[in-house]
C-alpha positions as a printed Julia matrix, in Angstrom:
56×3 Matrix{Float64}:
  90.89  109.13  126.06
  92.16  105.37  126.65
  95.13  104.74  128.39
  97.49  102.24  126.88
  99.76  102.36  129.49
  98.24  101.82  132.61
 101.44  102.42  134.81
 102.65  105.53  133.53
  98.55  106.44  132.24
  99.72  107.45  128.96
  97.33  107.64  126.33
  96.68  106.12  122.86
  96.31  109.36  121.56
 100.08  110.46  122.71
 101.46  106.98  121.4
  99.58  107.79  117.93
 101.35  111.42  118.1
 105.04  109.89  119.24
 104.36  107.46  116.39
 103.71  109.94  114.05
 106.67  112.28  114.83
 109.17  109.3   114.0
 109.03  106.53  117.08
 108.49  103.47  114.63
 109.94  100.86  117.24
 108.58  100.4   120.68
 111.73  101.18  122.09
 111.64  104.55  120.4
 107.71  104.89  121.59
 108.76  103.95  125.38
 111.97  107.16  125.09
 109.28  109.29  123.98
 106.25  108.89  125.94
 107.43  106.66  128.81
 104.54  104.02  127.97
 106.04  100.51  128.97
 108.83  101.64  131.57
 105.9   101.53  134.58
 105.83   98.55  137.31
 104.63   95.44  134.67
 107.94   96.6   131.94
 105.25   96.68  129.41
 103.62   93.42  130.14
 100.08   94.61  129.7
 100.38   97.7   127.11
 103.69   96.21  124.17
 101.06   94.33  122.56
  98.91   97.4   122.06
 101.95   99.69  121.43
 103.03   97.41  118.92
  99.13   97.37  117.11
  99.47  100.88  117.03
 102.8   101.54  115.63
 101.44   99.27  112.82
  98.52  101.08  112.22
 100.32  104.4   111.74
């Protein structure tokens, strides 16, 4: 498992699964899974959120 999010540790498989259940913005990814709300405010993981919300 990789973590996206290395704050909060969430993983890209739970980003993939948020993605798929209807969070198509990051804002929507970051309700649902808390990915991007850690100490760097998504500085290090929106890119990667962003690639994968793209992707599925």
């Amino acid at each position: 498992m990789e973590n996206i999010c290395l704050c909060k540790k969430v993983t890209k498989e739970k980003i993939v699964e948020a993605v798929k259940n209807g969070a198509d913005t990051y804002e929507k990814v970051q309700e649902a899974t808390g990915a991007g709300t850690g100490g760097c405010h998504g500085g290090r993981c929106k890119s990667k959120i962003l690639e994968i919300i793209e992707e599925n």
